[in-house]
DSSP file (Angstrom, degrees, kcal/mol; ACC not computed):
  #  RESIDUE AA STRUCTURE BP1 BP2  ACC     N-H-->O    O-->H-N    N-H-->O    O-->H-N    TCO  KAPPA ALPHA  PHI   PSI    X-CA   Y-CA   Z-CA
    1    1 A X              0   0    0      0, 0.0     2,-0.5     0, 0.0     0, 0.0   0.000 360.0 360.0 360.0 145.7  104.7  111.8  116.9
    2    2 A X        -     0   0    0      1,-0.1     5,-0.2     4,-0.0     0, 0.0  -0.826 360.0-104.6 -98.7 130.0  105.6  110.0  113.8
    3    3 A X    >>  -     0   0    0     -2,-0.5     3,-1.6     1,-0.1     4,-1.6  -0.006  26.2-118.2 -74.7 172.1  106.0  106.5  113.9
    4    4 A X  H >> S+     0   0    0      1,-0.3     3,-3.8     2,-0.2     4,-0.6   0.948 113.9  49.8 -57.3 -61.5  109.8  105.0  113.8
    5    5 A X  H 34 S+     0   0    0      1,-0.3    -1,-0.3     2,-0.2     4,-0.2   0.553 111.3  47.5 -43.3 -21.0  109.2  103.1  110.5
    6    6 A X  H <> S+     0   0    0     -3,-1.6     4,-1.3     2,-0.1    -1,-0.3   0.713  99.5  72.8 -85.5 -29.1  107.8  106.2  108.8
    7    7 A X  H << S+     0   0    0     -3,-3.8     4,-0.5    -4,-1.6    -2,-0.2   0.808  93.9  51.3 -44.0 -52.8  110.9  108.4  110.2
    8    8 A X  T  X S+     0   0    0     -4,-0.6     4,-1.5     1,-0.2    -1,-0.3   0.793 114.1  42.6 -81.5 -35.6  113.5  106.9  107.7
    9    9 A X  H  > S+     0   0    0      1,-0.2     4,-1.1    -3,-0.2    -1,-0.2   0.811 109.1  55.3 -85.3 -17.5  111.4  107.5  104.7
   10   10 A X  H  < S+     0   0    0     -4,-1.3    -1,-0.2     2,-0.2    -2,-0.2   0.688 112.9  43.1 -90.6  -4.8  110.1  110.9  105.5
   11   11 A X  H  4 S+     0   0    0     -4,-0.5    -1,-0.1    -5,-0.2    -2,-0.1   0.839 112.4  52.8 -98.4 -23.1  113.6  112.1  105.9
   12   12 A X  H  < S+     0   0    0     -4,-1.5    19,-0.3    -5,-0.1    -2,-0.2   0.568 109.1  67.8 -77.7  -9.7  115.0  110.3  102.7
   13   13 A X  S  < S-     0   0    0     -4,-1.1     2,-0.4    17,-0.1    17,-0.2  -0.408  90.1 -83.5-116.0-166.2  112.3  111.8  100.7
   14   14 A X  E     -A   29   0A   0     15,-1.2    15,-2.6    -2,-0.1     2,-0.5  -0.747  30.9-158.6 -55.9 123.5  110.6  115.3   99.0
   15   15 A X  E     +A   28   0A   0     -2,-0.4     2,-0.4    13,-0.2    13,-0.2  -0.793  20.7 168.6-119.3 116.1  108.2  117.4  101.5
   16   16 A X  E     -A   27   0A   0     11,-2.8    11,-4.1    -2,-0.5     2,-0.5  -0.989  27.4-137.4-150.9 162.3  105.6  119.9   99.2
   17   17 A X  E     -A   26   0A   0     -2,-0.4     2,-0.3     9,-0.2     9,-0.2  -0.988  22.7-179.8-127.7  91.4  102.9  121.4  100.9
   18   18 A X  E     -A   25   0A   0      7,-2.1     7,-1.4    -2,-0.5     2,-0.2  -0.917  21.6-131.0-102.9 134.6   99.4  121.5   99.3
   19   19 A X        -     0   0    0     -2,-0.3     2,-0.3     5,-0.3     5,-0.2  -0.610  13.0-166.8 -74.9 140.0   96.0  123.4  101.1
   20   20 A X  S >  S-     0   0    0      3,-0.5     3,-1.3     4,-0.2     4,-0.0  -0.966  74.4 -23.0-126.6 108.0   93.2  121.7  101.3
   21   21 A X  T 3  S-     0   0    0     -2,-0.3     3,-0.1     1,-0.2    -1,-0.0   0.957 132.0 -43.5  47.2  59.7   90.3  124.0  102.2
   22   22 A X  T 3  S+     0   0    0      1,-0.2     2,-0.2     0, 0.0    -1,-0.2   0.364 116.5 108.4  87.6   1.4   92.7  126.6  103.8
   23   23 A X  S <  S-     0   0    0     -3,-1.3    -3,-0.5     1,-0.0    -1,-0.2  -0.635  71.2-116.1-124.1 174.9   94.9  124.2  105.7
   24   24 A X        -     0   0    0     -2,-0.2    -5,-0.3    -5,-0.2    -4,-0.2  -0.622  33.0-170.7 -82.2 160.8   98.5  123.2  105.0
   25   25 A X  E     -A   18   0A   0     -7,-1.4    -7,-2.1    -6,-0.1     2,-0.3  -0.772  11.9-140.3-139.2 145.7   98.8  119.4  104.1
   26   26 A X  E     -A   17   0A   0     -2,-0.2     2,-0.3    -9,-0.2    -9,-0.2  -0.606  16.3-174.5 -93.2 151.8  102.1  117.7  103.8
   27   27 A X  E     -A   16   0A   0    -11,-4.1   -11,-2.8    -2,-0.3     2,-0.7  -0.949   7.0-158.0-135.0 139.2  102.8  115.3  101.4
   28   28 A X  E     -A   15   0A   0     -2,-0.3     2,-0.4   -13,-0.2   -13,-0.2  -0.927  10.3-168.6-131.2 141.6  106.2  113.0  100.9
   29   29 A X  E     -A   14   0A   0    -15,-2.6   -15,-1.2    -2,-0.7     2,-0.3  -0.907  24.8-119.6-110.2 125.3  107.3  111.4   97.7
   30   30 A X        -     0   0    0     -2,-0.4     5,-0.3     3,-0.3   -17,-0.1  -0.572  17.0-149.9 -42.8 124.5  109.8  109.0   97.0
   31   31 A X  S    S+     0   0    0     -2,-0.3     3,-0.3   -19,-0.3    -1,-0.2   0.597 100.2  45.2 -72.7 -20.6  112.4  110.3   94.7
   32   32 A X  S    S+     0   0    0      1,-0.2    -1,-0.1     2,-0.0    -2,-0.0   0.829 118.8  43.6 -90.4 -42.1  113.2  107.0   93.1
   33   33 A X  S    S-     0   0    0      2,-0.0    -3,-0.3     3,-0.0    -1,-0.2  -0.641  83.1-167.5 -82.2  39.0  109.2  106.1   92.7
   34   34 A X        -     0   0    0     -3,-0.3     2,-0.4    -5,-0.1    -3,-0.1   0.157  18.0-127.0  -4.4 113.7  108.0  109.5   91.5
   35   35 A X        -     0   0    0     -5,-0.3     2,-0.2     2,-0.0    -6,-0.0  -0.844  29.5-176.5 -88.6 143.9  103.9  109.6   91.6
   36   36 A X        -     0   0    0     -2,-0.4    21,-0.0     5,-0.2    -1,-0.0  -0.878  24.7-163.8-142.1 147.4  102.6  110.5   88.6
   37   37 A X        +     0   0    0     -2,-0.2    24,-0.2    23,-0.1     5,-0.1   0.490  58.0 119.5-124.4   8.3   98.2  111.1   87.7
   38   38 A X  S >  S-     0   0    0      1,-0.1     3,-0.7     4,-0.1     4,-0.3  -0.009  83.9 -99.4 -89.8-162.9   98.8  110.9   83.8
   39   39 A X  T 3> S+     0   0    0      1,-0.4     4,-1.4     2,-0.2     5,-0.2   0.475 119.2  47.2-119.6 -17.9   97.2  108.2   81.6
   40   40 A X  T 34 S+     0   0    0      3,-0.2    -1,-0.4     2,-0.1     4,-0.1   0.445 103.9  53.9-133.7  44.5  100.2  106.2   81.7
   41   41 A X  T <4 S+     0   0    0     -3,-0.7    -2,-0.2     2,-0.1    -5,-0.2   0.293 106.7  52.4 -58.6 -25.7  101.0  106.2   84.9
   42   42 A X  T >> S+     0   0    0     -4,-0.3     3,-1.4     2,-0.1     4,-1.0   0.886 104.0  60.8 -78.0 -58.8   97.7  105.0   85.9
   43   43 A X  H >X>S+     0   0    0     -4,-1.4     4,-1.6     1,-0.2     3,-1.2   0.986 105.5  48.5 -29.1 -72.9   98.2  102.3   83.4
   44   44 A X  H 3>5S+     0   0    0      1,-0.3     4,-3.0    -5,-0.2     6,-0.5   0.934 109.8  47.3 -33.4 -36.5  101.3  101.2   85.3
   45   45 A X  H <4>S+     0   0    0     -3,-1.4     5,-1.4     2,-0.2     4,-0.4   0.858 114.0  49.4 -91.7  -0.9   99.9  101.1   88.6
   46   46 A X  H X<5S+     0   0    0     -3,-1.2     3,-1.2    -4,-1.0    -2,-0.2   0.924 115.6  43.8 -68.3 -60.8   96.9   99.2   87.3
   47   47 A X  H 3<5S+     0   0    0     -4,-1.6    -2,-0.2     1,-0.2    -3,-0.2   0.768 115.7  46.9 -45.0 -38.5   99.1   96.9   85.6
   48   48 A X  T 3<<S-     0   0    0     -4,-3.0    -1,-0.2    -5,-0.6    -2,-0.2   0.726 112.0-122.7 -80.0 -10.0  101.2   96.6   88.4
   49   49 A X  T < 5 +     0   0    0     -3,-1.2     2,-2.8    -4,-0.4     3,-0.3   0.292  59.1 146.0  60.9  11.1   98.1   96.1   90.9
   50   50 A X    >>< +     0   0    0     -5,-1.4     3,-1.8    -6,-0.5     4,-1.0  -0.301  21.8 176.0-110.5  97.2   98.9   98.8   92.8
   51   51 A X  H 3>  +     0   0    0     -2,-2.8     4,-1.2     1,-0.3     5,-0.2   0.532  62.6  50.0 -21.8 -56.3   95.9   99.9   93.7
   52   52 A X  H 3> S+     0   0    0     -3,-0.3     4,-2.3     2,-0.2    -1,-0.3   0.827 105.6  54.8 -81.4 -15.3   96.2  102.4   95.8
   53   53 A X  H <> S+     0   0    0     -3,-1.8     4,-2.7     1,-0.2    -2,-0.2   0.786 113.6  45.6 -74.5 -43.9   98.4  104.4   94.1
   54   54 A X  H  X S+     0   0    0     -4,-1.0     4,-1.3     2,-0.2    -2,-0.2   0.687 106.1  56.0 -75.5 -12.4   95.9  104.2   91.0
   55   55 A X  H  X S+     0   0    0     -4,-1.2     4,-1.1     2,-0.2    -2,-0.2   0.887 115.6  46.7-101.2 -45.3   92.7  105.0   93.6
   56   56 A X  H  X S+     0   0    0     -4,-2.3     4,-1.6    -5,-0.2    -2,-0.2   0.881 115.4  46.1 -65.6 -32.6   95.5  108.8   94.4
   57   57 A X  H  X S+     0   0    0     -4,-2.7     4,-2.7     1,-0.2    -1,-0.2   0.776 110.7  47.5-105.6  -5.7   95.9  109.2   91.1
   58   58 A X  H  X S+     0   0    0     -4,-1.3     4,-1.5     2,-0.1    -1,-0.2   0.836 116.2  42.7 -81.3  -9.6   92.4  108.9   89.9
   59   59 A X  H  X S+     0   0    0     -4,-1.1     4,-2.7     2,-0.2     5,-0.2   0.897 118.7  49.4 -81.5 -43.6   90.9  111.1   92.5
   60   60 A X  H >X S+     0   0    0     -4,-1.6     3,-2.2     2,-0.2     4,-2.1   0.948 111.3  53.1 -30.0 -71.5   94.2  113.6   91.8
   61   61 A X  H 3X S+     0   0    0     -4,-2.7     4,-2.4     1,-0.3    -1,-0.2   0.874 114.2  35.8 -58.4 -47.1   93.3  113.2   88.2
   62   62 A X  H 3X S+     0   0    0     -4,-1.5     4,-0.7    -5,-0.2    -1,-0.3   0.551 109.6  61.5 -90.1   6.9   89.7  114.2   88.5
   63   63 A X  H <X S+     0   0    0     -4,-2.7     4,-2.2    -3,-2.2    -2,-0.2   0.898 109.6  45.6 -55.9 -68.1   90.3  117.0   91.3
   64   64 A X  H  X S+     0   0    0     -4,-2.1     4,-1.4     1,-0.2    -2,-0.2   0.897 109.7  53.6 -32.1 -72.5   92.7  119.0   88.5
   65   65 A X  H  X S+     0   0    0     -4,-2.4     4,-1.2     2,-0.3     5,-0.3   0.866 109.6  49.7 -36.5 -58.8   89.8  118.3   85.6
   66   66 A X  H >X S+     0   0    0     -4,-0.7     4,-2.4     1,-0.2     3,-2.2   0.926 118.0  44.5 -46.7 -71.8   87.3  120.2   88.3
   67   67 A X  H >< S+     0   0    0     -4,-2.2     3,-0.8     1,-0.3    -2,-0.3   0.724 113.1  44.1 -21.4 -72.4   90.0  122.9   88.5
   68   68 A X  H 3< S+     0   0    0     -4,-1.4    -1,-0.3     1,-0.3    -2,-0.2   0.656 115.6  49.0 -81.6 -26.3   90.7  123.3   85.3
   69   69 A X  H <<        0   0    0     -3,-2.2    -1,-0.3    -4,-1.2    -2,-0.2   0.690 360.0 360.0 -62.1 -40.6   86.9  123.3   84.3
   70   70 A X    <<        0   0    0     -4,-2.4    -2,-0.2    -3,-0.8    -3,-0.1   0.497 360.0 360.0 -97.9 360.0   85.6  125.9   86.9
């Protein structure tokens, strides 16, 4: 069950659907706050302090690189 406070954003936002080792996982995005993993996007959330957003998009960023390497 999802909790209430999470209800109103998950309905207001964008649902995609990435596997992770065979299994679905959902992911929801703001529409207004786009997430972004490019170089200045990171900048931003660094600048902004927000942290965690920079901590998703550096692991993002260097998941792709593997990808794109192997």
């Amino acid at each position: 069950m999802i909790e209430p406070r999470f209800e109103a954003a998950r309905e207001s936002s964008e649902r995609r659907f990435y596997y992770v080792s065979g299994q679905p996982v959902e992911l929801w995005e703001d529409p207004e706050k786009p997430f972004g993993w490019g170089d200045d996007e990171m900048s931003a959330y660094a600048a902004d302090g927000n942290w965690e957003f920079l901590f998703n998009a550096l692991v993002l960023s260097s998941l792709l690189d593997q990808d794109e390497e192997g």
